[in-house]
C-alpha positions in Angstrom: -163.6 62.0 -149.3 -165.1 60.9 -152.6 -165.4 57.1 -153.5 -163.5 58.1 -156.3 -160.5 59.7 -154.1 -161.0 56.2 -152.2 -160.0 54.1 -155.5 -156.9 56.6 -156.0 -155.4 55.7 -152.7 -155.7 52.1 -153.3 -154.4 52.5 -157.0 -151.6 54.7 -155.9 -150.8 52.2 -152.9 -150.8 48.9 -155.7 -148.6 51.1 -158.1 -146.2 51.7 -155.5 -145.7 48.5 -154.1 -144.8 47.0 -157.4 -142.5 49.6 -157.3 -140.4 48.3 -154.4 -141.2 44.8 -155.7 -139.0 45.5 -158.4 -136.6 47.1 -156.3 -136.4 44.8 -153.8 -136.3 41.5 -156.7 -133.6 43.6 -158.3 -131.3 43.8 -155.4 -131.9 39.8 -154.3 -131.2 38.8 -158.2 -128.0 41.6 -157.7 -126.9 39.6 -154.2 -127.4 36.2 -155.9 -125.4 37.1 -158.7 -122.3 38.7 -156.9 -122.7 35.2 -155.0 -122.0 33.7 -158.2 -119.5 36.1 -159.6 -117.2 35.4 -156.3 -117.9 31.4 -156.2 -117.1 30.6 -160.2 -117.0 34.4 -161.9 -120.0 33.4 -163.7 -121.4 37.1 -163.9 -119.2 40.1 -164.7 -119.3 43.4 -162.1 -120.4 45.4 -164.9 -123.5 43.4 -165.7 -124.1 43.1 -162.2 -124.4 46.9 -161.4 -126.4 47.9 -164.2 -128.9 45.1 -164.4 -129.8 46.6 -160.7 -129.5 49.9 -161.8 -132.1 48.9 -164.1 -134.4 47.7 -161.9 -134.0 50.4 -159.1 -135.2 53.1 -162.0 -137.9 50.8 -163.0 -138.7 50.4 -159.3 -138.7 54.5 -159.8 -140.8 54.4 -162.4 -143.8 52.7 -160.7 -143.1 55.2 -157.8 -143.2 58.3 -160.0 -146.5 56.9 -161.5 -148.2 56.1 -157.9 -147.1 59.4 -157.2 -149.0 61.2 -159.8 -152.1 59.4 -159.2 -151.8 60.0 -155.5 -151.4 63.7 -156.1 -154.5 63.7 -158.4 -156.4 62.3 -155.0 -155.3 64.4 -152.7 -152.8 67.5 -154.5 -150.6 69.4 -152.5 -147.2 70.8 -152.3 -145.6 68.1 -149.9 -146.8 65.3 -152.5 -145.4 67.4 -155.6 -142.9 68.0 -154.0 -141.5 64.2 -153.2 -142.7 63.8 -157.1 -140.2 66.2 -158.2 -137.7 64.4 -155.5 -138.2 61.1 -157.4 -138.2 62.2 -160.7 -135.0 64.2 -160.5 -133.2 60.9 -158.8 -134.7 58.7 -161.7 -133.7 61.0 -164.3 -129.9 61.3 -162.8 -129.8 57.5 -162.4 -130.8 56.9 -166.1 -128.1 59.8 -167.3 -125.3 57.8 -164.9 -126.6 54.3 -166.1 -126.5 55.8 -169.9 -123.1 57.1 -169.7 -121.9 54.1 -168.5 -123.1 52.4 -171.2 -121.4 53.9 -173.7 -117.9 53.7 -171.8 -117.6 50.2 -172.1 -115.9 48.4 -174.7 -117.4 46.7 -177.6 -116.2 43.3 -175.5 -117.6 44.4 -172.3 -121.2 45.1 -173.9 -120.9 41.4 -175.5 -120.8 40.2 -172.1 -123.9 41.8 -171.0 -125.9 39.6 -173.3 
């Protein structure tokens, strides 16, 4: 291995555990506020879900990229293929998370702010 393919690993290894940082921050800030939304209905449901659903494709987003550079370090079809794995469930969570979006009402998205 090259020093170079050495740096990759530990690049691709930083990048993905700010990934599941973000993930993981995302689902305690989600607990906390569904704590709060039963206690005093402080936070609404919809807010709730797609403030996490946010953060999981974020989370995604850090994986996709310590992904790429881990398949520049070391390229074969088991890491391309968990690439293409990840990518596909980003891309499908963004199109869910965008449709619901747009369903709400113009009161419901006044909330989210």
């Amino acid at each position: 291995m090259l020093l170079t393919d050495n740096v990759l690993i530990a690049i691709r290894g930083c990048i993905g555990t700010i990934g599941v940082v973000v993930i993981c921050l995302g689902a305690a800030r989600a607990l906390y506020q569904l704590a709060m939304l039963l206690m005093s209905r402080k936070f609404s449901e919809n807010y709730i879900r797609l403030q996490f659903g946010n953060s999981v494709i974020l989370g995604l987003e850090f994986m996709v990229g310590a992904d790429i550079v881990g398949s520049l370090a070391a390229p074969d079809y088991y890491n391309l293929g968990l690439l293409a794995i990840i990518v596909v469930i980003r891309t499908i969570l963004s199109y869910f998370l965008t449709l619901e979006l747009r369903g709400l009402t113009p009161e419901q998205r006044e909330g989210l702010r």
